[in-house]
N, C-alpha and C positions, 0 to 999 in steps of 0.2 A: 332313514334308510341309507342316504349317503353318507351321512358319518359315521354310521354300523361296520359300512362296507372298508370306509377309511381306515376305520380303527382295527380291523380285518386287515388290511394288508400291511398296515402301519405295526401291525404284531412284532417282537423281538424272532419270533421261531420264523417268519416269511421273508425277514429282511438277512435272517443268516442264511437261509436257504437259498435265496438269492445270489447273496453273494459269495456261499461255496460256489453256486454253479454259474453265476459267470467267470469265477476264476480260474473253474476246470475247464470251463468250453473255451477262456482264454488261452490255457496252458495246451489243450487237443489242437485247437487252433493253430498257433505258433509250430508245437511240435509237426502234429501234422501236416503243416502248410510247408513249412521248410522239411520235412520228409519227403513231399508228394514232389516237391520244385526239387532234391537234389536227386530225386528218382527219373525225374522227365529229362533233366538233364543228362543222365547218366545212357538213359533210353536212348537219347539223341546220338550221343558220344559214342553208345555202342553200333547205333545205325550209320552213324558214319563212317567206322571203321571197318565196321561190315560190308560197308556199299563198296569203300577204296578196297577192300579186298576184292568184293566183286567186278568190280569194275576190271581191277589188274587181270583176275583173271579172265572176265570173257574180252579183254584188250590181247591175254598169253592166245586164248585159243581163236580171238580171229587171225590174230595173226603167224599161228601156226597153219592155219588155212593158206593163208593168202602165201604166205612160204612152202608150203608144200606145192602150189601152183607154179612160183616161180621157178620152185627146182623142177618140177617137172619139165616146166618151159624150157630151162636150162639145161637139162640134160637132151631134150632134140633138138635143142638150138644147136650146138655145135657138131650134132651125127647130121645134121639136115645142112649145113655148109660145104658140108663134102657131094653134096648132089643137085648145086642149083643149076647145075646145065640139062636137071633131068626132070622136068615138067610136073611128068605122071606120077615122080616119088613124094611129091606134096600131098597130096589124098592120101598117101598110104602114113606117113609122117601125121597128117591132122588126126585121121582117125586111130591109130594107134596110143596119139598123146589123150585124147577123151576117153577111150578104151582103160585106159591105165591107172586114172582119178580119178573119182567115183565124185569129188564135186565139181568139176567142171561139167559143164555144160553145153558148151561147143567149141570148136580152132577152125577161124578163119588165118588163112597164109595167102596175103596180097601182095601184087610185087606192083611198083610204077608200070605207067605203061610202056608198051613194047620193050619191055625187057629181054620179054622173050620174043624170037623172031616168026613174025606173022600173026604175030599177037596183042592188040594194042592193050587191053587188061587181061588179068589174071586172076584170079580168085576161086581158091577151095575152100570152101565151110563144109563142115561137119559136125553134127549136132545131136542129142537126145529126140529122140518123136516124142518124148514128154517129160515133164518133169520127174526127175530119178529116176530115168528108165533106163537100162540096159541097152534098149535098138537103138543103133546110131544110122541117121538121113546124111546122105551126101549129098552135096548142090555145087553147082558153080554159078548159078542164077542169084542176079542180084535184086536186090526190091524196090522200092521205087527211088529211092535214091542212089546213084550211083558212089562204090567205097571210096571212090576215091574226093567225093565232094562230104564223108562223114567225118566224124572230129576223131574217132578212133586211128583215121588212118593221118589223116592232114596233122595233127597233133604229133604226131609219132616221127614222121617224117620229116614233119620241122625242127623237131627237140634232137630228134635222133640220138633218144636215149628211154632205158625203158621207164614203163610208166601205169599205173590204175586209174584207168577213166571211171569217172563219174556216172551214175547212174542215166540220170538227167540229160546226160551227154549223148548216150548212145543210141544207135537207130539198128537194132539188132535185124535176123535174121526167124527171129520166130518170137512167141506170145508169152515168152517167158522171162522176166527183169533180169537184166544181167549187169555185176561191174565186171569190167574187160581190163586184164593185163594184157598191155602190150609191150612189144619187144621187136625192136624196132634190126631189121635183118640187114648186114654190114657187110658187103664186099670188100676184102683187103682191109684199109687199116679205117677208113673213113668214110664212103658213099653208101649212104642206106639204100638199099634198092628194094626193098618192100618190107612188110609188120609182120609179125605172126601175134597175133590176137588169140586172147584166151578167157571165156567167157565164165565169169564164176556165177551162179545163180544165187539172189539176193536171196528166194524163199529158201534157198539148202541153208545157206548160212544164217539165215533168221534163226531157220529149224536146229542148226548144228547151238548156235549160242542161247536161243529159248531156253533148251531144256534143263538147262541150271536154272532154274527159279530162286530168285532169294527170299521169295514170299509166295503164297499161294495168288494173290491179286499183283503182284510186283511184275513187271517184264522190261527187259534190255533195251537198249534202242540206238542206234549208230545216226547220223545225219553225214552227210556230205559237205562241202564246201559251202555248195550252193542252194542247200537246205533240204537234198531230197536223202528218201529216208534208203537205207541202208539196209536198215537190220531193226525191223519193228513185229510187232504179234499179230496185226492185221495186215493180209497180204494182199489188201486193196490198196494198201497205202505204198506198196511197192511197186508198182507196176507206173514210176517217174513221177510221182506225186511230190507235192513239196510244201514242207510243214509248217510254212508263212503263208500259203494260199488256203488252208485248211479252214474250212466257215466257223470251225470252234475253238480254234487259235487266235483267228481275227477277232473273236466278240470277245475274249479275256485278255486284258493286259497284262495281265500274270503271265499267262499261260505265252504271250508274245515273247515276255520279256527273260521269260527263261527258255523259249529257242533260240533269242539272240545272244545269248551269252551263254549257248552250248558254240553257235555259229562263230562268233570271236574269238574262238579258241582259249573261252577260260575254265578255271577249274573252280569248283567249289561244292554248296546244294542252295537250294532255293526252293520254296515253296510257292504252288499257283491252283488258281482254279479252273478246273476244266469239266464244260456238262455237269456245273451245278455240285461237282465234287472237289474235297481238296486234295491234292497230290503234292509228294515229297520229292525234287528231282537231285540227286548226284551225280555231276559231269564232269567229265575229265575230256581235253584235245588225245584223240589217238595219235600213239606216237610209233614208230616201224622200230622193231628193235632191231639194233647195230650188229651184223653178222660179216665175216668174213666174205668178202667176194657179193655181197648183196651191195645193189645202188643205194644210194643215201639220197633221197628227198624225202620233202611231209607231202603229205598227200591233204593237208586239214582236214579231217573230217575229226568227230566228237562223239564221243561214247557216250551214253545215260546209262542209269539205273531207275525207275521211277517205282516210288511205291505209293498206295493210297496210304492217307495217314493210320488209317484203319488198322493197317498192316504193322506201321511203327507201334502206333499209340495206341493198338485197339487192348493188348493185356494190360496196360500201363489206367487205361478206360475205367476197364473190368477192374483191374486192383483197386483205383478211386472208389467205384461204386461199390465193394464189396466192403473197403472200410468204412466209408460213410455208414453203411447200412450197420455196421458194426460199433462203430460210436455212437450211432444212433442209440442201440438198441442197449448199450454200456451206457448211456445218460440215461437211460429212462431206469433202468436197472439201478442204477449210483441213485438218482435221483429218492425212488423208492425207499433205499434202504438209510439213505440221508436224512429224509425225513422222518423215519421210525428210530435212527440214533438222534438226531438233534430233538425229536418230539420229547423221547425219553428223557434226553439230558435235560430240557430244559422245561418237562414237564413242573419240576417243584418251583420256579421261577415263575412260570404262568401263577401256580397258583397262590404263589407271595405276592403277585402281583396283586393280584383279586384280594389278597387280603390286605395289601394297601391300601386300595380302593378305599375298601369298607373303613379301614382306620383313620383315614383322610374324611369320610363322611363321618365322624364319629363316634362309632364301632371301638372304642376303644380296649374291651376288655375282649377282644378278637383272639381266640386262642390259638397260637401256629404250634404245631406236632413237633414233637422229638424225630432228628434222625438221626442212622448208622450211617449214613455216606461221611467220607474221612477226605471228598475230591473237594474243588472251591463251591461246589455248588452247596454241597452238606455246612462248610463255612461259614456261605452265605446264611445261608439257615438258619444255623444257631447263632450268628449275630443278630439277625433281623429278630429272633426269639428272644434274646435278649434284651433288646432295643426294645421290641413291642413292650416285656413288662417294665420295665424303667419308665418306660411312656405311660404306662399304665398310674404306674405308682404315683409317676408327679401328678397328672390328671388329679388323682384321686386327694394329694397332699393342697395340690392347688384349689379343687374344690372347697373342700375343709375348709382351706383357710378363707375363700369367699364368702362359705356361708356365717363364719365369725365375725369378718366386715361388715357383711349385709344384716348380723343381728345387733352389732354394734350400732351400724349403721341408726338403723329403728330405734335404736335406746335413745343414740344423742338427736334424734327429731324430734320424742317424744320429750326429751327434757327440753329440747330448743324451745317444744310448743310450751312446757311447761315455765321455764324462764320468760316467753314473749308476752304469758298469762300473766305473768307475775308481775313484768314490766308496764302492763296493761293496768295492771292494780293497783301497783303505786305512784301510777302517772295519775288516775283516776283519785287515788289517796290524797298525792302533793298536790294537785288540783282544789281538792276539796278543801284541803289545807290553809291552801294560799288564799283559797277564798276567803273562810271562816277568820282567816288573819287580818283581811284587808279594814276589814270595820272594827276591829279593836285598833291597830296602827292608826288607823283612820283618825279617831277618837282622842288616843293620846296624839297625836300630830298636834292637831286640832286646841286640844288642852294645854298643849305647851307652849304653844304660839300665843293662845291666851293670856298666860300668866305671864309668859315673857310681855308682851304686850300693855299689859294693864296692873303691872306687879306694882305700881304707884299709888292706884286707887284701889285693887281689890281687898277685900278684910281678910284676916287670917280666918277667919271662918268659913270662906267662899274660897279658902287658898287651899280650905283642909279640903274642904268636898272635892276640888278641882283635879287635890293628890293621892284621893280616898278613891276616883273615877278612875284614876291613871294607875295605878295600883292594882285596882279590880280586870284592867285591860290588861295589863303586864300580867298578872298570874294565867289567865287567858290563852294569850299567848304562848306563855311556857308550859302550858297542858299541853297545848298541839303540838310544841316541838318534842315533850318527854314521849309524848305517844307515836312521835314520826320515828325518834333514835330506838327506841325499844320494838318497832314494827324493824327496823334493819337491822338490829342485832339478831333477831330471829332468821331474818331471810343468808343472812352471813353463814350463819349456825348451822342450816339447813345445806347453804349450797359448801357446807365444810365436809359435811357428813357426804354428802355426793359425790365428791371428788376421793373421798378418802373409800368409799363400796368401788368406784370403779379401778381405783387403785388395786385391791385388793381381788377384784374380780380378772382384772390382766396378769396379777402376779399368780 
């Protein structure tokens, strides 16, 4: 069973199949893989470019905000100079400047103490009763800190120049987040003698740069110097909170390390995790744009853009999964139809195969078919058809000529046995021979020794018998040998005749 299955995948059609398809899923691979990476890059490159544009703009429109404020400012700063001797025109001054901007929020106008006479402070606030509301509250009542111990006013007076406090900084006058431009009120050429304060509210300006969304989950976000937030979507997070103290800023060091370098005043994007999610952030230091008659300081604070990746990467997602599912579905397709062309092609290869087999077991007269294919396969074919009968025919020439060996073969055993017969015969012959010899030799030995011996005394009568005995021994003798050379001239004659049938029988 194991070697069934071996010889199964060891097949010539499994091992091309194979290797068309991993050379296309090599080729979808590469292609696609360096498609999908110069896509994400490209995604990226566009989301960057898209952020810096957003960014500049909601950088254009806070700080068309924050300009619009100051020329407000600017335009009663210098009507409200021509009346500091006149107390009661500061209320009508505060309230008119709220009245006239629809994003500020309130104008406090504080002078040092006793500036005015019999009056050791001073202070007019004028404010919204809510947020974006129309009715404006008058006060001259302060809260539990007195203005002149708050950094809006102590800062202002000390710099005495104007200025945008910090969220973080301020100790306002109602329940609503404000940054305060102040503007610091200048008798003659140089003594400040009080601020005029002007409250921008962080939820308007959240609300005024929100609504550019650059993605449906995407939102803006400003920081402070000091970390607190500015201009974010949740407006708990406005009301002086500060995005280092934050419980899910401090458990991600991602998420730390890209508000310290919105806070260092750099520019770039960075990626973090925040609440188990990932987020994309692009930040830039907000910078005041350079206007005629406007003060020139930074103020540091730092713009974001933050998107979830879902937002950048979420079509970039969707297009992966949709080709995958699409090359999926294009291999199984290829696949299919690969194997019904490489079947087909290499269907008469299978079955030459099989008919090697058979001819390797000895199948020789294995008949392979005629084909019309004119490709290499058809070639193949009628080579190996050709091949087969050539193999055929030697087979068949080679047989032949073994079974003429093999009857030859039989002939010269059967003469071998018949020589070994023969050999057998006349060993048994010259045997008999040499025997029959030994006692006439014997005898003349015998007699001749005699006569030699006794040739002094013996009579010519006992000389004749002695030569008449040796005579009779002698013709004896030369019987056995005429009957030994006439027994081999026959056997000569015979194996002449032998040699000369087989001659004739090879020729």
């Amino acid at each position: 069973m194991q070697n069934k299955i071996k010889k199964v995948f060891s097949a010539p059609s499994i091992k091309l199949k194979t290797l068309v398809m991993f050379e296309v899923v090599l080729l979808l691979t590469v292609s696609l893989g360096g498609l999908l990476y110069f896509t994400r890059m490209a995604l990226v490159e566009e989301a960057k470019k898209d952020a810096e544009q957003r960014l500049e703009g909601s950088v254009q429109h806070v700080d068309n905000v924050l300009m619009s404020i100051e020329q407000t400012a600017g335009n009663f700063y210098y009507d409200m100079l021509e009346h500091l001797d006149q107390p009661e025109q500061m209320a009508k001054y505060a309230r008119h400047l709220v009245a006239c901007n629809q994003n500020i929020e309130g104008c406090a106008i504080a002078f040092k103490p006793n500036y005015f006479p019999g009056r050791e402070h001073f202070l007019t606030y004028v404010h919204r009763k809510k947020y974006n509301s129309p009715e404006l509250i008058f006060s001259e009542q302060e809260v539990n800190i007195p203005y002149t111990q708050q950094n809006w006013y102590t800062e202002t007076m000390k710099t005495c120049r104007p200025a945008w406090i910090d969220p973080g900084q301020n100790h306002d006058y109602t329940m609503e987040p404000v940054i305060t431009f102040c503007l610091p009120i200048i008798e003659g050429d140089s003594e400040c003698i009080g601020v005029m304060a002007i409250g921008l509210s962080i939820n308007l300006l959240s609300q005024i740069v929100l609504e550019n969304k650059p993605s449906p989950n995407s939102y803006c976000m400003m920081l402070a110097h000091d970390g607190s937030y500015i201009i974010h979507p949740d407006r708990k997070k406005l009301a002086g909170r500060n995005i280092l103290k934050e419980p899910e800023v401090v458990s991600s060091p991602s998420a730390q390390a890209a508000a310290k370098a919105m806070l260092e005043g750099k520019k770039g994007d960075m990626s973090f995790e925040l609440d188990g999610q990932s987020w994309y952030q692009f930040y830039k230091p907000y910078v005041r744009t350079e206007r005629p008659r406007r003060s020139k300081y930074e103020l540091n604070w730092s713009i974001a853009t933050v998107y979830p990746k879902g937002d950048i990467f979420g079509d970039y997602e969707q297009l992966v999964s949709h080709i995958l599912t699409i090359v999926v579905i294009a291999l199984l397709v290829f696949y299919v139809l690969c194997r019904m062309v490489i079947r087909g092609q290499l269907k008469p290869l299978s079955y030459l195969t099989e008919s090697a087999e058979r001819i390797a077991a000895g199948h020789y007269d294995e008949t392979i078919p005629d084909t019309k294919r004119n490709d290499e396969m058809g070639v193949f074919q009628q080579h190996f058809q050709h091949m087969q009968k050539a193999l055929y025919a030697d087979i068949n020439k080679q047989q032949e000529q073994q079974a003429t060996l093999l009857e030859q073969r039989q002939k010269l055993q059967e003469t071998y046995q018949q020589i070994k017969e023969s050999d057998e015969v006349k060993s048994i012959f010259l045997h008999n021979v040499t025997d029959r010899m030994i006692a006439p030799s014997t005898m003349i030995l015998n007699t001749v020794s005699k006569l030699c011996n006794n040739y002094q005394t013996i009579t010519p009568e006992e000389a004749e018998l002695e030569i008449a005995s040796i005579r009779k021994e002698s013709d004896t003798i030369i019987e056995l040998l005429s009957h030994k050379f006439t027994l081999a001239d026959t056997e000569t004659a015979q194996a002449k005749e032998t040699k000369t049938g087989k001659e004739e029988r090879h020729e």
